[in-house]
SERO-94655 format. One record per residue (C-alpha): chain; x, y, z. Coordinates in Angstrom, 3 decimals. Example, Ala and Ser with C-alpha at 12.3 -4.5 7.8 and 13.67 -1.06 7.14 Angstrom:
residues 2
{migu "A",{12.300,-4.500,7.800}};
{migu "A",{13.670,-1.060,7.140}};
//
This chain:
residues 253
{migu "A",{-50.464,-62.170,34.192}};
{migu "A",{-48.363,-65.108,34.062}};
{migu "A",{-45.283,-63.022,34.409}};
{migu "A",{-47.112,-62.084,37.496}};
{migu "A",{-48.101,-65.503,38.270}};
{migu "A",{-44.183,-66.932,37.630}};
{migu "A",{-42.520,-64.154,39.714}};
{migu "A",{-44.647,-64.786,42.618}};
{migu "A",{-44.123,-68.673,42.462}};
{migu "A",{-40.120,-68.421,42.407}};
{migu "A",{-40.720,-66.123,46.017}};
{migu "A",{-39.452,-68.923,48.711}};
{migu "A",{-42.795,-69.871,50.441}};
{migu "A",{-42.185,-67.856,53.841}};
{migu "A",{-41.413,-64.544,52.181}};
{migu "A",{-44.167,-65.340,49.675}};
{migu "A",{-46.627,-65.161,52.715}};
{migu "A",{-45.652,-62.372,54.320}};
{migu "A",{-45.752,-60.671,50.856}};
{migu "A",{-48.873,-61.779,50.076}};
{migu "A",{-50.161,-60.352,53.575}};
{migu "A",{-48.150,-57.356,53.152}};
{migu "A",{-50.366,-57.084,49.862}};
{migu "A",{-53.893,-58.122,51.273}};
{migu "A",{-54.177,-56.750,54.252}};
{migu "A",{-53.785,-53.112,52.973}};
{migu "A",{-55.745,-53.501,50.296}};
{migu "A",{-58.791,-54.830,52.376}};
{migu "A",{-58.311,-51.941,54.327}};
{migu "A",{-58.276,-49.591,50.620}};
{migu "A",{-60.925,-51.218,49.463}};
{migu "A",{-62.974,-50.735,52.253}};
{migu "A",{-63.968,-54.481,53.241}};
{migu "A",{-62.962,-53.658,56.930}};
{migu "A",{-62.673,-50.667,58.614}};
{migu "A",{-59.101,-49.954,58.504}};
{migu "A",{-58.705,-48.544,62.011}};
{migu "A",{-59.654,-52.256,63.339}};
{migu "A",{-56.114,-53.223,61.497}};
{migu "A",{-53.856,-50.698,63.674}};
{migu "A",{-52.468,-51.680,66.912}};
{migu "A",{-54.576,-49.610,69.812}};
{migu "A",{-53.006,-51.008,72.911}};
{migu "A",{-56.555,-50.336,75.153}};
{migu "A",{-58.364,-52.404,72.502}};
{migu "A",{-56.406,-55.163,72.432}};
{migu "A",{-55.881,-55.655,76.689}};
{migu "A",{-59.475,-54.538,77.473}};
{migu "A",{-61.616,-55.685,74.145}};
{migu "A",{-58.979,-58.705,73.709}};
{migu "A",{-58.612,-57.338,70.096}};
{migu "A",{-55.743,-59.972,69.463}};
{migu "A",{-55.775,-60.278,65.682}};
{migu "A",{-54.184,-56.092,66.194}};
{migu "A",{-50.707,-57.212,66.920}};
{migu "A",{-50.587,-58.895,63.517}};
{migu "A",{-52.501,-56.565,61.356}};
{migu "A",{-50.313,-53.988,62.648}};
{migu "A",{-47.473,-55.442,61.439}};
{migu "A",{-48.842,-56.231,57.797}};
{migu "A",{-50.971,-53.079,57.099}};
{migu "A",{-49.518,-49.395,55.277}};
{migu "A",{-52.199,-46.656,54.309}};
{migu "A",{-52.145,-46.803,50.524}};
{migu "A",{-53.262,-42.742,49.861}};
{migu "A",{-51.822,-40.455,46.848}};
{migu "A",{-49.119,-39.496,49.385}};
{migu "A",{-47.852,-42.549,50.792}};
{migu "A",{-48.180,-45.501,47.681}};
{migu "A",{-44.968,-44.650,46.499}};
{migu "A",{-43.758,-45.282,49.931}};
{migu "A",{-45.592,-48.533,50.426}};
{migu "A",{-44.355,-49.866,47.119}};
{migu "A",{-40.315,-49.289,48.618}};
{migu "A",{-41.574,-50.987,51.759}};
{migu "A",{-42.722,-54.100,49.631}};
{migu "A",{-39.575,-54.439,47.513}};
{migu "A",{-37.248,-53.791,50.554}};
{migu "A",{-39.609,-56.997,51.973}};
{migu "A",{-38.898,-58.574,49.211}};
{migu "A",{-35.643,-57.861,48.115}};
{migu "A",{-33.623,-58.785,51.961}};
{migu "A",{-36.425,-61.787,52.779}};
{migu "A",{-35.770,-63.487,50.001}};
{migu "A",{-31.869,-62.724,50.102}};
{migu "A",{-31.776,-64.293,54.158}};
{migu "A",{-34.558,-67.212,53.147}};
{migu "A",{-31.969,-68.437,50.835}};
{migu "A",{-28.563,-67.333,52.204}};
{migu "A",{-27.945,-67.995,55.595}};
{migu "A",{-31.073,-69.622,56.453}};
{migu "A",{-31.271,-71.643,53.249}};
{migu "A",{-32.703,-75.016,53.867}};
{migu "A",{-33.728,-74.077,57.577}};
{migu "A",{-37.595,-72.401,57.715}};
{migu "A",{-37.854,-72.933,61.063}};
{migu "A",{-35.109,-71.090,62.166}};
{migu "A",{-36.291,-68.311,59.685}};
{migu "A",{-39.772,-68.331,61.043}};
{migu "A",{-38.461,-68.474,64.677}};
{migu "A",{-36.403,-65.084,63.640}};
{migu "A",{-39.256,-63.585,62.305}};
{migu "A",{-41.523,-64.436,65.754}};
{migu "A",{-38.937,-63.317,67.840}};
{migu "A",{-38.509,-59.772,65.915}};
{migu "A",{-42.698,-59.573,65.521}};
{migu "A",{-42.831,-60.049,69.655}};
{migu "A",{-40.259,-57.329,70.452}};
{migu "A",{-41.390,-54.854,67.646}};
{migu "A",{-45.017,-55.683,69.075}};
{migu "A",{-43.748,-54.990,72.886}};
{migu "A",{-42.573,-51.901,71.677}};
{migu "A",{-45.809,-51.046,69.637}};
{migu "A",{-48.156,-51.310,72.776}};
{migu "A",{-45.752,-49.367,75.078}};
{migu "A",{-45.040,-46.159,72.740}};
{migu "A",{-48.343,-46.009,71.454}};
{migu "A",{-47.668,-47.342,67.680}};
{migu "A",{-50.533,-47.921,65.226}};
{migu "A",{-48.280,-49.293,63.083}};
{migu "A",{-45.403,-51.862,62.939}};
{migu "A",{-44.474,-52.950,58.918}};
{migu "A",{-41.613,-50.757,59.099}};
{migu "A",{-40.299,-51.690,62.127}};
{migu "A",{-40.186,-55.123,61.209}};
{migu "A",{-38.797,-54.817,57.347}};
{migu "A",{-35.981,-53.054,58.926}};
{migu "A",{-35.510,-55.584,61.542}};
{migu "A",{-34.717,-58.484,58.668}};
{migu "A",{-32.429,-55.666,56.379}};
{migu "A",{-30.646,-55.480,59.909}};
{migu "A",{-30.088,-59.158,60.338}};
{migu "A",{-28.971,-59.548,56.501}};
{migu "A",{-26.510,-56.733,56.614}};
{migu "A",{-25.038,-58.004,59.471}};
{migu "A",{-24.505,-61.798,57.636}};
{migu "A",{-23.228,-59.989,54.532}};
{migu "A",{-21.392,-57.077,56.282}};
{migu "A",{-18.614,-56.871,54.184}};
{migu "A",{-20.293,-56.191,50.828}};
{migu "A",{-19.571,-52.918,49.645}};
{migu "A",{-23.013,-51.238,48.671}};
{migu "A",{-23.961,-48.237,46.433}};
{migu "A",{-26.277,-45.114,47.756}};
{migu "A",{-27.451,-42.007,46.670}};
{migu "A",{-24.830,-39.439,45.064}};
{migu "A",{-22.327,-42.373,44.283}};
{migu "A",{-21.539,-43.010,48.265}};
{migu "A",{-20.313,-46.339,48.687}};
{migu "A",{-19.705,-48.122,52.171}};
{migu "A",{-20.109,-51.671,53.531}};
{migu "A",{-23.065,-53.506,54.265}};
{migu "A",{-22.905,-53.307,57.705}};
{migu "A",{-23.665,-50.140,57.540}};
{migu "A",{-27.078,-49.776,55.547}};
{migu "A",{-29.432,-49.872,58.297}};
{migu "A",{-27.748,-46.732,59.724}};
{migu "A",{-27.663,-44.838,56.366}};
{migu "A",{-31.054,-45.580,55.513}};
{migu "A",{-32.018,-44.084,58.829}};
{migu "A",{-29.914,-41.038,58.470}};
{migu "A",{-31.193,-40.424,54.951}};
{migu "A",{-34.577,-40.816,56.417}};
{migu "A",{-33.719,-38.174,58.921}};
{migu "A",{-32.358,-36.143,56.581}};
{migu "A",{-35.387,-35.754,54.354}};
{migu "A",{-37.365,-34.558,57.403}};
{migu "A",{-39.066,-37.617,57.733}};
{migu "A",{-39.412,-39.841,60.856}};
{migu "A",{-36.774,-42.311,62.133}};
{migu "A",{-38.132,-43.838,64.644}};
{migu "A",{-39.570,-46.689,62.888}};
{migu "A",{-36.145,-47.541,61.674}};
{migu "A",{-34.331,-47.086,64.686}};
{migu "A",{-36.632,-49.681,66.370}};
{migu "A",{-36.787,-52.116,64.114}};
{migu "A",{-32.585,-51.488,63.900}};
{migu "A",{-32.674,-52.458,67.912}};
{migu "A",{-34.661,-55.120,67.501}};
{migu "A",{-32.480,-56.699,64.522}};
{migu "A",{-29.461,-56.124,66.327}};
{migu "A",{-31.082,-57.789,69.755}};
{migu "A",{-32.095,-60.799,67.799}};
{migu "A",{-28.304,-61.199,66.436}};
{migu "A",{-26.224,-60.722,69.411}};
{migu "A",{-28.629,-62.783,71.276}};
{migu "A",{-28.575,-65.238,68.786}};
{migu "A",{-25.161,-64.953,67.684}};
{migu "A",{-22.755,-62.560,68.767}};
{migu "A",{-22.879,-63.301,72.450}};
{migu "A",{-22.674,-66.888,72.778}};
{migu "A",{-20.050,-67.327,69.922}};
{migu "A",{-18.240,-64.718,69.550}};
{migu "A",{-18.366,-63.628,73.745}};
{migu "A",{-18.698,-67.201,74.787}};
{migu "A",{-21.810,-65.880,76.691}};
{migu "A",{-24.720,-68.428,77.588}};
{migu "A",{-27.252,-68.834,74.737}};
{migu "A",{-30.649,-67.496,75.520}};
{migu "A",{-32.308,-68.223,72.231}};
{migu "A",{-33.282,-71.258,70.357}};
{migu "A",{-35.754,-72.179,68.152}};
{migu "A",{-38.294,-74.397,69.935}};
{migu "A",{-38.315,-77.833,68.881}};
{migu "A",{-42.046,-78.115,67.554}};
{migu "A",{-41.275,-75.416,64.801}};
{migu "A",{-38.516,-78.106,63.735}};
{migu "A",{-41.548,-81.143,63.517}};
{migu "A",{-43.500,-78.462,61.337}};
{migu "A",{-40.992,-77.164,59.289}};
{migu "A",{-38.016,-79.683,59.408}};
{migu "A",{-34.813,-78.681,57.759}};
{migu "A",{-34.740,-79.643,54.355}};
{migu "A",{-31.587,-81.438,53.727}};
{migu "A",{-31.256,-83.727,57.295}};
{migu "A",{-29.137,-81.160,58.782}};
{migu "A",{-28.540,-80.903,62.554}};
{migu "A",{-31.429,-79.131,64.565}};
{migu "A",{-30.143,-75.710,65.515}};
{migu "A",{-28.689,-72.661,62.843}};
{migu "A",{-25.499,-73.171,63.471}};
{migu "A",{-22.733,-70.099,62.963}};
{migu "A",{-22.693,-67.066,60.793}};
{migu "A",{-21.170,-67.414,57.590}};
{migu "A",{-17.619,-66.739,56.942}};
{migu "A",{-17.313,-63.051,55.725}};
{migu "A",{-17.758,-62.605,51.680}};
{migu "A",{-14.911,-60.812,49.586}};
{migu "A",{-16.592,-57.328,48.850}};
{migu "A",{-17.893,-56.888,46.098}};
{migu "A",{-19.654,-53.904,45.162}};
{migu "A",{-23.890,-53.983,44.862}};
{migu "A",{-26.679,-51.347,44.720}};
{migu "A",{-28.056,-51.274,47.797}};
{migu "A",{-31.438,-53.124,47.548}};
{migu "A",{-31.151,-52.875,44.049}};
{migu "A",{-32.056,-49.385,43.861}};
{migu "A",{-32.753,-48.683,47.483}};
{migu "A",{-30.861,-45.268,47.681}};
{migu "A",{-33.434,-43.712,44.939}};
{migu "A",{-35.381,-40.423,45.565}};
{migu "A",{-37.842,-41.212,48.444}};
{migu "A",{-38.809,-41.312,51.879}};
{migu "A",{-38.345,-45.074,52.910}};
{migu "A",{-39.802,-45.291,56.262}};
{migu "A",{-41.773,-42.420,56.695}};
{migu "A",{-45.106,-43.882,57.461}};
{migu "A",{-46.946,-42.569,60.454}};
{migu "A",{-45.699,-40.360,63.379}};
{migu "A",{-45.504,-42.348,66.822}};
{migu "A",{-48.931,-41.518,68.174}};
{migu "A",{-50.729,-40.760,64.695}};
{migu "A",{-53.469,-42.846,62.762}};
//
Protein backbone atom coordinates (compact mmCIF):
# COMPACT_ATOMS: atom_id res chain seq x y z
CA UNK A 1 0.00 0.00 0.00
CA UNK A 2 2.62 2.46 0.35
CA UNK A 3 4.01 1.58 -3.01
CA UNK A 4 0.55 2.55 -3.91
CA UNK A 5 0.52 5.48 -1.74
CA UNK A 6 4.28 6.75 -3.17
CA UNK A 7 3.37 6.24 -6.87
CA UNK A 8 0.33 8.24 -6.61
CA UNK A 9 2.11 11.16 -4.69
CA UNK A 10 5.03 11.55 -7.41
CA UNK A 11 1.73 12.02 -10.15
CA UNK A 12 2.05 16.04 -10.77
CA UNK A 13 -1.12 17.35 -8.95
CA UNK A 14 -3.31 18.08 -12.21
CA UNK A 15 -2.89 14.64 -13.73
CA UNK A 16 -3.22 13.22 -10.21
CA UNK A 17 -6.86 14.64 -10.26
CA UNK A 18 -8.00 13.71 -13.28
CA UNK A 19 -6.65 10.20 -12.40
CA UNK A 20 -8.14 10.06 -9.35
CA UNK A 21 -11.60 11.01 -11.10
CA UNK A 22 -10.87 8.79 -13.88
CA UNK A 23 -10.70 6.15 -10.91
CA UNK A 24 -13.79 7.29 -8.75
CA UNK A 25 -16.19 8.10 -10.85
CA UNK A 26 -16.38 4.60 -12.50
CA UNK A 27 -16.16 2.89 -9.64
CA UNK A 28 -19.18 4.75 -7.97
CA UNK A 29 -20.92 3.88 -10.90
CA UNK A 30 -19.54 -0.25 -10.36
CA UNK A 31 -20.29 -0.16 -7.13
CA UNK A 32 -23.59 0.93 -7.49
CA UNK A 33 -23.64 4.24 -5.24
CA UNK A 34 -25.31 6.12 -8.24
CA UNK A 35 -27.07 4.98 -10.96
CA UNK A 36 -24.59 4.92 -13.63
CA UNK A 37 -26.80 6.15 -16.47
CA UNK A 38 -27.03 9.65 -14.44
CA UNK A 39 -23.01 9.75 -15.27
CA UNK A 40 -23.44 9.58 -19.27
CA UNK A 41 -23.95 12.60 -21.27
CA UNK A 42 -27.89 12.55 -22.54
CA UNK A 43 -28.05 15.83 -24.35
CA UNK A 44 -32.21 16.20 -23.56
CA UNK A 45 -31.32 15.80 -19.87
CA UNK A 46 -28.90 18.14 -19.56
CA UNK A 47 -30.81 21.30 -21.79
CA UNK A 48 -34.31 20.40 -20.48
CA UNK A 49 -33.59 18.82 -16.75
CA UNK A 50 -30.36 21.23 -16.54
CA UNK A 51 -28.46 17.95 -15.71
CA UNK A 52 -25.07 19.98 -15.77
CA UNK A 53 -22.81 17.80 -13.65
CA UNK A 54 -23.33 15.21 -17.30
CA UNK A 55 -20.79 17.05 -19.31
CA UNK A 56 -18.16 16.18 -16.71
CA UNK A 57 -19.12 12.75 -15.67
CA UNK A 58 -19.10 11.96 -19.20
CA UNK A 59 -15.81 12.72 -19.62
CA UNK A 60 -14.45 10.79 -16.43
CA UNK A 61 -16.69 7.64 -16.46
CA UNK A 62 -15.79 3.92 -18.54
CA UNK A 63 -18.14 0.82 -17.85
CA UNK A 64 -15.87 -1.47 -15.87
CA UNK A 65 -17.68 -5.13 -17.09
CA UNK A 66 -15.63 -8.56 -17.77
CA UNK A 67 -15.41 -7.25 -21.37
CA UNK A 68 -14.26 -3.85 -21.19
CA UNK A 69 -11.71 -3.66 -17.73
CA UNK A 70 -8.93 -4.56 -19.70
CA UNK A 71 -9.80 -1.71 -21.88
CA UNK A 72 -10.36 0.78 -19.11
CA UNK A 73 -7.08 -0.13 -17.48
CA UNK A 74 -5.14 1.02 -21.20
CA UNK A 75 -7.32 4.10 -21.03
CA UNK A 76 -5.89 4.92 -17.45
CA UNK A 77 -2.22 4.32 -18.23
CA UNK A 78 -2.46 6.12 -21.66
CA UNK A 79 -3.96 9.08 -19.04
CA UNK A 80 -1.31 8.63 -17.21
CA UNK A 81 1.51 7.89 -19.17
CA UNK A 82 1.09 11.35 -21.93
CA UNK A 83 -0.45 13.71 -18.83
CA UNK A 84 2.21 13.32 -16.89
CA UNK A 85 4.80 13.41 -19.91
CA UNK A 86 3.05 17.19 -21.15
CA UNK A 87 2.55 18.33 -17.18
CA UNK A 88 6.22 18.18 -17.00
CA UNK A 89 7.59 18.74 -20.54
CA UNK A 90 6.31 21.50 -22.30
CA UNK A 91 4.03 22.79 -19.78
CA UNK A 92 6.42 22.25 -16.89
CA UNK A 93 6.13 24.97 -14.37
CA UNK A 94 2.91 26.46 -16.12
CA UNK A 95 -0.61 24.69 -14.62
CA UNK A 96 -2.56 27.18 -15.86
CA UNK A 97 -1.78 26.92 -19.24
CA UNK A 98 -2.16 23.05 -18.77
CA UNK A 99 -5.52 23.40 -17.18
CA UNK A 100 -6.60 26.02 -19.81
CA UNK A 101 -5.61 23.12 -22.53
CA UNK A 102 -7.46 20.69 -20.83
CA UNK A 103 -10.86 23.18 -20.63
CA UNK A 104 -10.52 24.06 -24.01
CA UNK A 105 -10.28 20.23 -25.30
CA UNK A 106 -13.23 19.18 -22.48
CA UNK A 107 -15.56 22.15 -24.24
CA UNK A 108 -15.03 21.00 -27.85
CA UNK A 109 -15.08 17.17 -27.07
CA UNK A 110 -18.32 18.15 -24.97
CA UNK A 111 -19.81 20.24 -28.13
CA UNK A 112 -19.28 17.32 -30.02
CA UNK A 113 -20.79 14.88 -27.35
CA UNK A 114 -24.26 16.72 -27.27
CA UNK A 115 -24.46 17.08 -31.11
CA UNK A 116 -23.66 13.28 -32.18
CA UNK A 117 -25.42 11.84 -29.46
CA UNK A 118 -22.28 10.55 -27.23
CA UNK A 119 -22.80 8.98 -23.78
CA UNK A 120 -19.42 9.00 -23.39
CA UNK A 121 -16.34 11.29 -23.74
CA UNK A 122 -12.96 9.70 -21.69
CA UNK A 123 -11.67 8.60 -24.87
CA UNK A 124 -12.13 11.43 -26.75
CA UNK A 125 -10.37 13.46 -24.43
CA UNK A 126 -7.20 10.98 -23.53
CA UNK A 127 -6.61 11.09 -27.16
CA UNK A 128 -6.93 14.74 -27.38
CA UNK A 129 -3.70 15.22 -24.80
CA UNK A 130 -1.62 11.99 -26.71
CA UNK A 131 -2.40 14.37 -29.77
CA UNK A 132 -1.00 17.51 -28.29
CA UNK A 133 2.18 15.53 -26.84
CA UNK A 134 3.00 13.86 -30.08
CA UNK A 135 2.86 16.86 -31.78
CA UNK A 136 5.60 18.64 -29.06
CA UNK A 137 7.74 15.50 -29.33
CA UNK A 138 7.11 14.69 -33.06
CA UNK A 139 10.32 13.63 -33.91
CA UNK A 140 10.78 10.72 -31.49
CA UNK A 141 10.90 7.61 -33.20
CA UNK A 142 8.34 5.19 -31.40
CA UNK A 143 7.93 1.35 -31.33
CA UNK A 144 4.39 -0.53 -32.25
CA UNK A 145 3.10 -3.75 -32.68
CA UNK A 146 5.12 -6.30 -35.02
CA UNK A 147 8.41 -4.20 -34.60
CA UNK A 148 6.91 -1.06 -36.78
CA UNK A 149 8.70 1.91 -35.92
CA UNK A 150 7.73 5.57 -37.09
CA UNK A 151 7.84 9.06 -35.53
CA UNK A 152 5.83 10.45 -32.95
CA UNK A 153 3.89 12.52 -34.91
CA UNK A 154 2.36 9.90 -36.12
CA UNK A 155 0.85 7.83 -33.08
CA UNK A 156 -2.45 9.29 -32.90
CA UNK A 157 -3.08 8.09 -36.49
CA UNK A 158 -1.71 4.53 -35.90
CA UNK A 159 -3.49 4.03 -32.84
CA UNK A 160 -6.63 4.86 -34.74
CA UNK A 161 -5.88 2.66 -37.64
CA UNK A 162 -5.00 -0.25 -35.36
CA UNK A 163 -8.23 0.46 -33.68
CA UNK A 164 -9.93 0.19 -37.00
CA UNK A 165 -8.25 -2.62 -37.84
CA UNK A 166 -9.34 -4.80 -34.95
CA UNK A 167 -12.98 -4.07 -35.89
CA UNK A 168 -13.41 -1.81 -33.23
CA UNK A 169 -14.72 1.81 -33.34
CA UNK A 170 -12.67 4.89 -34.32
CA UNK A 171 -14.62 7.44 -33.86
CA UNK A 172 -13.71 8.25 -30.42
CA UNK A 173 -10.18 8.65 -31.56
CA UNK A 174 -10.73 10.50 -34.53
CA UNK A 175 -12.54 13.18 -32.43
CA UNK A 176 -10.53 13.56 -29.81
CA UNK A 177 -7.50 13.60 -32.79
CA UNK A 178 -9.56 16.87 -34.23
CA UNK A 179 -9.90 18.31 -31.23
CA UNK A 180 -6.03 17.95 -30.25
CA UNK A 181 -5.02 19.13 -33.46
CA UNK A 182 -7.65 22.32 -33.21
CA UNK A 183 -6.26 23.19 -29.86
CA UNK A 184 -2.52 23.21 -31.41
CA UNK A 185 -2.85 25.06 -34.55
CA UNK A 186 -5.03 27.44 -32.78
CA UNK A 187 -2.72 27.72 -30.16
CA UNK A 188 0.36 27.32 -31.98
CA UNK A 189 0.71 26.58 -35.45
CA UNK A 190 -1.26 29.46 -36.83
CA UNK A 191 -0.09 32.41 -35.11
CA UNK A 192 3.66 31.33 -35.12
CA UNK A 193 4.34 29.40 -37.57
CA UNK A 194 1.45 31.23 -40.24
CA UNK A 195 1.80 34.54 -38.55
CA UNK A 196 -2.05 34.28 -38.23
CA UNK A 197 -3.88 36.32 -35.36
CA UNK A 198 -3.97 34.42 -32.03
CA UNK A 199 -7.40 33.39 -30.97
CA UNK A 200 -6.49 31.59 -27.81
CA UNK A 201 -5.11 32.54 -24.51
CA UNK A 202 -5.36 31.45 -21.26
CA UNK A 203 -7.53 33.87 -19.27
CA UNK A 204 -5.78 35.79 -16.79
CA UNK A 205 -7.69 34.59 -13.52
CA UNK A 206 -6.43 30.91 -14.14
CA UNK A 207 -2.86 32.69 -13.88
CA UNK A 208 -3.97 34.38 -10.09
CA UNK A 209 -5.06 30.67 -9.21
CA UNK A 210 -2.45 28.77 -10.53
CA UNK A 211 0.54 31.20 -11.11
CA UNK A 212 3.54 29.89 -12.92
CA UNK A 213 5.89 28.46 -10.69
CA UNK A 214 9.20 29.90 -11.42
CA UNK A 215 8.15 33.96 -12.16
CA UNK A 216 8.00 33.29 -15.74
CA UNK A 217 6.18 35.59 -18.20
CA UNK A 218 2.27 35.09 -18.34
CA UNK A 219 1.53 33.30 -21.59
CA UNK A 220 3.13 29.52 -22.88
CA UNK A 221 5.31 30.80 -25.00
CA UNK A 222 6.62 28.58 -28.27
CA UNK A 223 6.89 24.91 -28.89
CA UNK A 224 9.99 23.37 -28.05
CA UNK A 225 12.78 23.00 -30.42
CA UNK A 226 12.47 19.48 -32.07
CA UNK A 227 14.33 16.50 -29.97
CA UNK A 228 17.05 14.25 -31.76
CA UNK A 229 15.06 10.89 -32.25
CA UNK A 230 15.54 8.61 -30.25
CA UNK A 231 13.77 5.48 -30.30
CA UNK A 232 10.82 4.70 -27.35
CA UNK A 233 7.94 2.19 -26.94
CA UNK A 234 5.12 3.88 -27.65
CA UNK A 235 3.37 4.60 -24.28
CA UNK A 236 5.52 2.23 -22.83
CA UNK A 237 3.79 -0.67 -24.10
CA UNK A 238 0.94 1.00 -25.89
CA UNK A 239 1.08 -1.16 -29.14
CA UNK A 240 0.23 -4.48 -26.95
CA UNK A 241 -2.68 -6.87 -27.85
CA UNK A 242 -5.91 -4.82 -27.27
CA UNK A 243 -8.58 -2.70 -28.33
CA UNK A 244 -7.57 0.87 -27.04
CA UNK A 245 -10.52 2.94 -27.68
CA UNK A 246 -13.20 0.74 -28.23
CA UNK A 247 -15.63 1.82 -25.63
CA UNK A 248 -19.17 2.45 -26.70
CA UNK A 249 -20.68 2.84 -30.24
CA UNK A 250 -21.86 6.56 -31.01
CA UNK A 251 -25.47 6.27 -29.93
CA UNK A 252 -25.04 3.20 -27.41
CA UNK A 253 -25.26 3.13 -23.47
Amino acid sequence: MSDIADFFRSIPFITRSWFAASVAVPFIGKLGLVDFRNLLLFPELVFSRFHLWRPVTAALYYPITPNTGFMYLINLYFLYQYSTRLETGPFSDRPADYIFMLFFNWICIVITGLLMNMQLLMIPLIMSVLYVWAQFNKDIVMSFWFGTRFKAHYLPWVILGFNFIMGGSFVNELIGNLVGHLYFFLMFKYPMDLGGRTFLSTPEFLYRYFPNRRGGVSGFGVPPTRRPAVQEQAGGGGGGRHNWGQGFRLGGE
